[in-house]
NUKOL-965169 format. One record per residue (C-alpha): x, y, z; residue in three letters. Coordinates in steps of 0.5 Angstrom, whole numbers, padded with zeros to 4 digits, always signed. Example, Ala and Ser with C-alpha at 12.3 -4.5 7.8 and 13.67 -1.06 7.14 Angstrom:
% NUKOL-965169
+0025-0009+0016ALA
+0027-0002+0014SER
% end
This chain:
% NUKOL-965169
+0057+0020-0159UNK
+0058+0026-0153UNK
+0060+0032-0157UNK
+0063+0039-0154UNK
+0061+0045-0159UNK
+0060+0053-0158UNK
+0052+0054-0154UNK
+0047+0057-0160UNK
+0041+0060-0157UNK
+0036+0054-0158UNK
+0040+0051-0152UNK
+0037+0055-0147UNK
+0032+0051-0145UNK
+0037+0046-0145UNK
+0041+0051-0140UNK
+0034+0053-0136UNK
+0034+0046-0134UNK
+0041+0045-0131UNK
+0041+0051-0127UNK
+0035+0048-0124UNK
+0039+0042-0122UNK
+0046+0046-0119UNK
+0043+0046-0112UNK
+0045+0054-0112UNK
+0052+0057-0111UNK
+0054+0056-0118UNK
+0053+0064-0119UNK
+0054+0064-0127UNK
+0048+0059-0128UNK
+0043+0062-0125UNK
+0036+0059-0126UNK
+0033+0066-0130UNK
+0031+0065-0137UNK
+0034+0072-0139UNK
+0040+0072-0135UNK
+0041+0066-0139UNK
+0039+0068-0146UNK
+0043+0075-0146UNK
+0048+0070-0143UNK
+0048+0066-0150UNK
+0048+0072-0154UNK
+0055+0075-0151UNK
+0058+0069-0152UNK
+0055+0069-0160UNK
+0057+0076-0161UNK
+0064+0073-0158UNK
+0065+0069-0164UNK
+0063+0074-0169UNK
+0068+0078-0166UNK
+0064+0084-0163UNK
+0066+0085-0157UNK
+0072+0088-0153UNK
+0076+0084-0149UNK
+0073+0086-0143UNK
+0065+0083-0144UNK
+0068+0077-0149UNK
+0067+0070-0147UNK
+0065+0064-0150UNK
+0060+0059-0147UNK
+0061+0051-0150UNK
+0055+0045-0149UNK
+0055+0038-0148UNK
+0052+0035-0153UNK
+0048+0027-0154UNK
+0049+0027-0162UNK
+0045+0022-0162UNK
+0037+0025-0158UNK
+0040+0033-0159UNK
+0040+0033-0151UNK
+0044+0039-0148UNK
+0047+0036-0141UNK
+0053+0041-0139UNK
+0056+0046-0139UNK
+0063+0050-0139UNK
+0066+0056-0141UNK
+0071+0062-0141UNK
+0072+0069-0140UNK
+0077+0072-0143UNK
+0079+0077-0138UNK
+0076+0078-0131UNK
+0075+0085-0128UNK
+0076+0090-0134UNK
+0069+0093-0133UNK
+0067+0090-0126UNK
+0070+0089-0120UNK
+0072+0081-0120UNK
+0073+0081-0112UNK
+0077+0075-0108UNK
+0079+0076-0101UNK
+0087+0074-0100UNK
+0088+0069-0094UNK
+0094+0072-0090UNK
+0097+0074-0084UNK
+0097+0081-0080UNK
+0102+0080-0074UNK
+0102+0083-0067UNK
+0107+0083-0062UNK
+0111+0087-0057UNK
+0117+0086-0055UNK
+0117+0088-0047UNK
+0112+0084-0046UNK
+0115+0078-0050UNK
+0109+0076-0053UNK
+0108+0075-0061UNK
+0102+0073-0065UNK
+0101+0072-0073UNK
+0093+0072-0074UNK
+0090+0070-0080UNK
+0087+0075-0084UNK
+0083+0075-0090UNK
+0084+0082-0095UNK
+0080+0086-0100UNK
+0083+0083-0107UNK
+0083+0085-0115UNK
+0090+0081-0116UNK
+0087+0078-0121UNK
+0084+0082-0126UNK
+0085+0081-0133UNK
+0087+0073-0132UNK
+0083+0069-0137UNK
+0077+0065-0133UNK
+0074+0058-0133UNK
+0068+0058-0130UNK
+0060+0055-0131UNK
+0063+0048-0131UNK
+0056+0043-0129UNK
+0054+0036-0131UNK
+0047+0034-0130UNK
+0048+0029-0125UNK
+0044+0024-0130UNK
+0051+0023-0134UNK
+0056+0024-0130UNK
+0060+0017-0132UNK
+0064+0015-0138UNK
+0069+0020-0138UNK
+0064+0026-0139UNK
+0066+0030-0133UNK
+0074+0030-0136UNK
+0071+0031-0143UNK
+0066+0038-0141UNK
+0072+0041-0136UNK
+0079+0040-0141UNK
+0075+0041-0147UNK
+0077+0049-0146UNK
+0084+0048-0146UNK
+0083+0045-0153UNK
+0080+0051-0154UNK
+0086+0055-0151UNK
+0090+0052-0154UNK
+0088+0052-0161UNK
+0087+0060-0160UNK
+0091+0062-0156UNK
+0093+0069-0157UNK
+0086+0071-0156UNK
+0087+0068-0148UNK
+0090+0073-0142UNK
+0098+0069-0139UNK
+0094+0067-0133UNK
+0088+0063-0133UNK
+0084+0062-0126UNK
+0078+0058-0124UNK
+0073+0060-0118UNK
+0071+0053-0114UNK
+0064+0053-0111UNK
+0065+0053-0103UNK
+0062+0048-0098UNK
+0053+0049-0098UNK
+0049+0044-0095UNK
+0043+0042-0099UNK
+0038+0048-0096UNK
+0043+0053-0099UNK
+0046+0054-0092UNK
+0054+0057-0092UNK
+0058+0058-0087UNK
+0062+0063-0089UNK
+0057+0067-0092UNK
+0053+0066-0084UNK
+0059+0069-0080UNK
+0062+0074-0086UNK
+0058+0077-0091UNK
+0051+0076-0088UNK
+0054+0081-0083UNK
+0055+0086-0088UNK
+0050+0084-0094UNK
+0043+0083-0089UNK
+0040+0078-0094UNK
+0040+0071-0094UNK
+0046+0068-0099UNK
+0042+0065-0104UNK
+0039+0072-0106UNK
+0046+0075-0106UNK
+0048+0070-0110UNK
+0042+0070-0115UNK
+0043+0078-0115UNK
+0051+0076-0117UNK
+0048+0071-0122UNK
+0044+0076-0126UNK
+0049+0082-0127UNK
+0047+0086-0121UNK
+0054+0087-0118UNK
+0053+0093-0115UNK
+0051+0092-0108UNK
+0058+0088-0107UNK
+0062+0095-0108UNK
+0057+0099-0104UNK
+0057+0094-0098UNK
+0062+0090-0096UNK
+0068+0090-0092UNK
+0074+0095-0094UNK
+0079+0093-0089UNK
+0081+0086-0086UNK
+0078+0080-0084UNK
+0082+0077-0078UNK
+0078+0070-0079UNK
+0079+0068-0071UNK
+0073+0073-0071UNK
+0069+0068-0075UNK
+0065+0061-0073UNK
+0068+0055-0073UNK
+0064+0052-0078UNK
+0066+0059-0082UNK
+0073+0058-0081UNK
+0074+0051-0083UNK
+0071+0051-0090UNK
+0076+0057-0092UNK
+0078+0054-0099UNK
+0075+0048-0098UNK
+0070+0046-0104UNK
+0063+0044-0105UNK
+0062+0036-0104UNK
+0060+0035-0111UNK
+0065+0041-0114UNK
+0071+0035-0112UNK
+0071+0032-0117UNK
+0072+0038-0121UNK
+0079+0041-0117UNK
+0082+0034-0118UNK
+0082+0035-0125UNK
+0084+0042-0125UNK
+0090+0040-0120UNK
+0092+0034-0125UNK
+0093+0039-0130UNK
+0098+0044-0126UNK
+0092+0048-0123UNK
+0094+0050-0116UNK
+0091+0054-0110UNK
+0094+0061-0108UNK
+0091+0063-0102UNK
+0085+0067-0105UNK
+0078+0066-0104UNK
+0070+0067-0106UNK
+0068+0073-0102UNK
+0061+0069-0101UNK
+0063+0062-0099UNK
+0070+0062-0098UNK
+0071+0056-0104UNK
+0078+0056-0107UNK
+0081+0060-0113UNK
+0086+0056-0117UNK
+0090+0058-0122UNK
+0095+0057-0127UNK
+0101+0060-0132UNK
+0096+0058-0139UNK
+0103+0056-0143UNK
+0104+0051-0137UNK
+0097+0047-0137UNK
+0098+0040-0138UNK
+0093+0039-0144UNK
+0095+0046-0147UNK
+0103+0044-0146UNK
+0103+0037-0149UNK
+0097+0038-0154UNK
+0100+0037-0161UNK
+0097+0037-0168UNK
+0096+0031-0173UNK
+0092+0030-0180UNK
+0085+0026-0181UNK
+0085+0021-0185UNK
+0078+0018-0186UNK
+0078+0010-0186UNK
+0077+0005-0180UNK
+0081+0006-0174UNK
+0087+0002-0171UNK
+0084-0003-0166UNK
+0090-0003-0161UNK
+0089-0002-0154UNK
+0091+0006-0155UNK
+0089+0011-0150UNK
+0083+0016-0150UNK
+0085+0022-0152UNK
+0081+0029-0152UNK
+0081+0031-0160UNK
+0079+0037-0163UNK
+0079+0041-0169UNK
+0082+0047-0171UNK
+0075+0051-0174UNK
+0073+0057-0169UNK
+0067+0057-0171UNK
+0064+0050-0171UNK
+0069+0048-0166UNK
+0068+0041-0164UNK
+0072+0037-0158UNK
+0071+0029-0157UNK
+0074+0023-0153UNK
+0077+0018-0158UNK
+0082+0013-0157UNK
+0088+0014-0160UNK
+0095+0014-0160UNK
+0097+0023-0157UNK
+0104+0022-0160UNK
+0102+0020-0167UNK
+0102+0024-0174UNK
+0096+0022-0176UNK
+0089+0021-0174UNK
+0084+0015-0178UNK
+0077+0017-0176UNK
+0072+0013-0178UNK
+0067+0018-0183UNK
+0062+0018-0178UNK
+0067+0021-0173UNK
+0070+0026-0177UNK
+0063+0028-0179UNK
+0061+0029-0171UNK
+0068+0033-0171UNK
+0066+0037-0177UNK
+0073+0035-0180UNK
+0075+0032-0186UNK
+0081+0028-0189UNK
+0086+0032-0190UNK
+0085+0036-0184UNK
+0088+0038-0178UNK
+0086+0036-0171UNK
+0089+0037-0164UNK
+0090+0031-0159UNK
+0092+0030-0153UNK
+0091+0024-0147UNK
+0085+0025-0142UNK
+0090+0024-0137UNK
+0096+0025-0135UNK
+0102+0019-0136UNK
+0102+0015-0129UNK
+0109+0015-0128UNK
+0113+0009-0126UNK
+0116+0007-0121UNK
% end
């Protein structure tokens, strides 16, 4: 069974290995055995309760219950930008014009932003390519919303996700080629890493203060803004399917996108409602899959389970509510994987 639960830190191995696998750009999974472990202990000292608003995040894996694997990994900042900088660029528009010589120009223009800052953020969202089948994708990526959901008042009103921009296979942006290569003098994949592993304060000290016109930049550079890496597709789809939409704002590194949402209007969040477990064998009706998870923020759990979204109560048989950590008589929260296809 594949189980969505809090990271421990025997899972570092386990996340070494997936940062291995990103192919760079994926900023906060670098493949650094300590940026990772103090990654495991903030997100520990989360859940204890011993952090302020501004460093707390929660860190989730996927899990094979059946080899102890860890394939994935997805999480949650609570609110960006409370201690660091959390930079974006706005896509604009600066208009020139002159009205003797009847000539008016709107170019597009790219500006400095904090716009988001305290928004709660999805971030470190990676499947090891190996299992990306049966529903494991949908799973890593809404799980979180469960979570949102569940405990909602520890969650900003806005939640805001950054996707990874256009890299090829040898670690070459074309964003980063035309724009911040100019300003930063290192190659992406070291600007990347120095994000990655905490050290933010080059960014403040080196980049650009004033607006961008993006007819300065390449080409190749200016069709890639807000585009997403090929293998991060998959992800945004998802992410719109649930009410995420793109604002014109835009990673300062890569130019991928960010997508935003009014939390209480996220799809799995809005429609996800509780039922009773009751420990017996399940229906054998054709029922939709659904994301099931408990209601325990300690031993949180997420899972794919048919069932009916709309019921009262959830029969779960004991091998199943033991992988949920539930019992009978327990309260578990259900929704769709999936929206309803709308009929014609």
């Amino acid at each position: 069974m594949m189980v969505i639960r809090p990271v421990e830190r025997g899972d570092l191995s386990g996340l070494l290995a997936l940062a291995g696998k990103t192919g760079g750009g994926l900023t906060s999974l670098p493949a650094d055995e300590k940026t990772l472990a103090d990654r495991i202990e903030r997100s520990l000292q989360t859940w204890q309760g011993g952090l302020p608003k501004g460093d707390q995040g929660y860190v989730f894996v996927l899990e094979d219950s059946s080899s102890g694997q860890v394939v994935g990994i997805c999480a949650i900042e609570v609110a960006v930008g409370l201690n660091d900088p959390w930079y974006n660029y706005r896509v604009g528009t600066l208009v020139h014009a002159s009205k003797e010589l009847n000539i008016y120009n709107a170019l597009p223009t790219l500006f400095l932003s904090h716009d988001h800052t305290g928004s709660s953020e999805l971030c470190t969202l990676f499947l090891d390519p190996a299992w990306r089948k049966e529903g494991n994708g949908y799973l890593l990526s809404k799980s979180r919303f469960l979570f949102m959901a569940a405990f909602r008042e520890r969650f900003n009103e806005k939640v805001v996700a950054e996707m990874r921009g256009v890299i090829d296979e040898h670690g070459h942006s074309p964003f980063w080629e035309s724009l911040g290569n100019r300003f930063f003098s290192m190659e992406f994949a070291r600007a990347d890493y120095l994000c990655g592993t905490g050290q933010k304060a080059f960014i403040a000290e080196l980049m650009p203060k004033h607006p961008i016109y993006t007819d300065f930049l390449s080409r190749e550079a200016q069709e890639v803004i807000g585009q997403v890496h090929p293998q991060t597709a998959p992800a945004r789809t998802v992410l719109e399917a649930e009410g995420f939409r793109y604002r014109n704002y835009v990673d300062i590194f890569d130019g991928g996108p960010t997508l935003e949402c009014d939390i209480d209007r996220v799809r799995a969040i809005r429609k996800s409602r509780l039922q009773t477990v009751a420990i017996g064998q399940p229906a054998t009706d054709e029922l939709p899959v659904c994301l099931v998870a408990n209601e325990n923020y300690h031993q949180f759990r997420v899972m794919l389970i048919n069932a009916d979204p709309k019921g009262e109560k959830l029969v779960l048989d004991a091998a199943t509510a033991d992988a949920l950590k539930c019992a009978s008589g327990d309260t578990v929260r259900v929704v769709r994987l999936c929206p309803e296809e709308k009929k014609v």
